[in-house]
C-alpha positions as a Markdown table, in Angstrom:
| # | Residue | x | y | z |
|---|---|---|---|---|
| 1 | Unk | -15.3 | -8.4 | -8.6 |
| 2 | Unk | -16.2 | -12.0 | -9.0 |
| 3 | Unk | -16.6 | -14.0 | -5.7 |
| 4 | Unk | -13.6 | -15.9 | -5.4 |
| 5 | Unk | -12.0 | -12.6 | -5.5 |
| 6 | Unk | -13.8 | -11.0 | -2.6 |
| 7 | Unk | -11.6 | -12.0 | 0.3 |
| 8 | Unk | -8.7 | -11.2 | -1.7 |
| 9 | Unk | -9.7 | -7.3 | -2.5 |
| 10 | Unk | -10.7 | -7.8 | 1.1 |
| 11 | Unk | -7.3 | -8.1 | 2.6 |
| 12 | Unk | -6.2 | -5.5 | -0.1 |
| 13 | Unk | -8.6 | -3.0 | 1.5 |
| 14 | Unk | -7.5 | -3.7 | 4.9 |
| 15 | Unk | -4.1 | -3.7 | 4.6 |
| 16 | Unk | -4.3 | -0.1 | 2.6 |
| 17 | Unk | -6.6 | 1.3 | 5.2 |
| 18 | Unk | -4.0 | 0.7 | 7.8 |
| 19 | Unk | -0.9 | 1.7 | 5.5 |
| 20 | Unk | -3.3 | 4.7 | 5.5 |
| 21 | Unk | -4.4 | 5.3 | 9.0 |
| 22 | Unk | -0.2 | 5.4 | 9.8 |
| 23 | Unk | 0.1 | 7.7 | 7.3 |
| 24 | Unk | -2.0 | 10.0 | 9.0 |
| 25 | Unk | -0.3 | 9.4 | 12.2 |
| 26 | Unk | 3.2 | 10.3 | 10.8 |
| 27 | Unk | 1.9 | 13.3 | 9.2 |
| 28 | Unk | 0.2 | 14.7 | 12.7 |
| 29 | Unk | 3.3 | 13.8 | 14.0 |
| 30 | Unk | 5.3 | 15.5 | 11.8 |
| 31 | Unk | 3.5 | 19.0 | 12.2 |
| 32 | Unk | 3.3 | 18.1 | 16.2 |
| 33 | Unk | 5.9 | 16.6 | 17.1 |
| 34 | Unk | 8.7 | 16.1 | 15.0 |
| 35 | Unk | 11.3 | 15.2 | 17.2 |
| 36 | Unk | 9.5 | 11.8 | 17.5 |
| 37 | Unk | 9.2 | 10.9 | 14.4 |
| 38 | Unk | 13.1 | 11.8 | 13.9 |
| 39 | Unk | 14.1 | 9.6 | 16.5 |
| 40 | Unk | 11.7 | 6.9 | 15.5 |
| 41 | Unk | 10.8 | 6.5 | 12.4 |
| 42 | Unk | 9.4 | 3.2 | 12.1 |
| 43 | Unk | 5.9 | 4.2 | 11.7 |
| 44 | Unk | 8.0 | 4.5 | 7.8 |
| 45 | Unk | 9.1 | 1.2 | 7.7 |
| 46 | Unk | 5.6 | -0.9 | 9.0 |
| 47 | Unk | 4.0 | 1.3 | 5.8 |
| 48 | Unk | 6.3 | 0.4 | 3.4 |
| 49 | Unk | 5.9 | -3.1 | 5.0 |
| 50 | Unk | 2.3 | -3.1 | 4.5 |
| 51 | Unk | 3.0 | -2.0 | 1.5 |
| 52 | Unk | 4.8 | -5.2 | 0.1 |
| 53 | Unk | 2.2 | -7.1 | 1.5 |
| 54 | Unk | -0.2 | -5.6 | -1.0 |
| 55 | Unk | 2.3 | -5.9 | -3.7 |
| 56 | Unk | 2.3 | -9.8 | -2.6 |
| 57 | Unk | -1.5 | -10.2 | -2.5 |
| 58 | Unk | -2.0 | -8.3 | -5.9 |
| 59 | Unk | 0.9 | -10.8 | -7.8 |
| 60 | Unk | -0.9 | -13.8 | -6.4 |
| 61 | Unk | -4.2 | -12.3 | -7.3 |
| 62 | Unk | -3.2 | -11.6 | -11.0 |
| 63 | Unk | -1.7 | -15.1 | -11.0 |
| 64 | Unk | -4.9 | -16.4 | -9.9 |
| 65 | Unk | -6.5 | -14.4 | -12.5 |
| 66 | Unk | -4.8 | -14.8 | -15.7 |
| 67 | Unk | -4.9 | -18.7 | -14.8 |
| 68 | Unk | -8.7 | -18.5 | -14.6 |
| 69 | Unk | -11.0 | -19.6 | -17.3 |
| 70 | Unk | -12.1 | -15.8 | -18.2 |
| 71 | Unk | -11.9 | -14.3 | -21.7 |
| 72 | Unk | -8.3 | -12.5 | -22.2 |
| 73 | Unk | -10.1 | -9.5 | -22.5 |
| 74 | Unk | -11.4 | -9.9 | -18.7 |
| 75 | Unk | -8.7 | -11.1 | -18.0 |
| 76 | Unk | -6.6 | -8.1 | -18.7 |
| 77 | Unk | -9.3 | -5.1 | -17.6 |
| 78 | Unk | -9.8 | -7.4 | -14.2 |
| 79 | Unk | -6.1 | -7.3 | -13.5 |
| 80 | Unk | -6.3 | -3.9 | -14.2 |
| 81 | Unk | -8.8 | -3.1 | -11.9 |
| 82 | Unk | -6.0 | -4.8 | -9.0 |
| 83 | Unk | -3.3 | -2.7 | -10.3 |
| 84 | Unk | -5.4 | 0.4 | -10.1 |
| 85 | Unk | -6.6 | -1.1 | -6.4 |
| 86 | Unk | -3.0 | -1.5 | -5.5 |
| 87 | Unk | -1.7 | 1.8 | -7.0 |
| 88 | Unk | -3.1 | 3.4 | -3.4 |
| 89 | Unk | -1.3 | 1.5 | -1.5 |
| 90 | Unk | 2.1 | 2.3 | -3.9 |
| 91 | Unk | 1.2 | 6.2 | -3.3 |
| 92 | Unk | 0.7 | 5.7 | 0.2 |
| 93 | Unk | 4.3 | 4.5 | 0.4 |
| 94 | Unk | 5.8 | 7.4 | -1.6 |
| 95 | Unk | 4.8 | 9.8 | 0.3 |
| 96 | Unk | 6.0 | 8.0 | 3.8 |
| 97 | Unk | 9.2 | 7.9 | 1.4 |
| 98 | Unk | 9.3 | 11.5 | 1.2 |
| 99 | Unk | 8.7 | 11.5 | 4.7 |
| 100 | Unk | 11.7 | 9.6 | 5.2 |
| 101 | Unk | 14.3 | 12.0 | 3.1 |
| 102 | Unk | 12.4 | 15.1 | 4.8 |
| 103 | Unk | 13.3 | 13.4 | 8.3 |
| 104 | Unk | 17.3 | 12.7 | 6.6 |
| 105 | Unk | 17.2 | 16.0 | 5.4 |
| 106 | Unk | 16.5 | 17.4 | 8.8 |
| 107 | Unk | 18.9 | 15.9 | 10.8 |
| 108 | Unk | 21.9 | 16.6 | 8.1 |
């Protein structure tokens, strides 16, 4: 990625890790001990929050880029390189989603 870039796909990469690390928490706990993840689920909500940081970070990254003096054509396969990035990060909330109902589910 070009340098004035880096810290951006920097934060992007930290935030997913982390989304990710606490979505290998909740699924431990959820095969361990379920009954704490049903009575407190926020380990959900601080992934989907990490999750709209990312979504924040990639719209002011593909601002930043289609403002930028590089060809269109760069332009476009760069920004789709950051949706592609950020796609993780949109998978890694589904599936606390589906968490979520499996927890609602439960306890109906």
């Amino acid at each position: 990625c070009p340098e004035e870039y880096a810290d951006k796909f920097n934060e992007i990469f930290d935030i997913t890790k982390q989304q990710f690390e606490l979505l290998e928490e909740s699924i431990s706990l959820l095969f361990s001990k379920l009954n704490v993840l049903t009575n407190d689920p926020a380990i959900l909500d601080r992934i989907r929050a990490l999750e709209s940081m990312v979504d924040s970070i990639e719209d002011a990254l593909n601002d930043e880029i289609y403002e930028s003096d590089m060809a269109l054509a760069e332009k476009m396969q760069f920004s789709g390189v950051v949706d592609q990035l950020c796609d993780i990060s949109d998978i890694i909330e589904d599936i606390a989603d589906k968490i979520q109902i499996m927890l609602i589910a439960r306890k109906a």
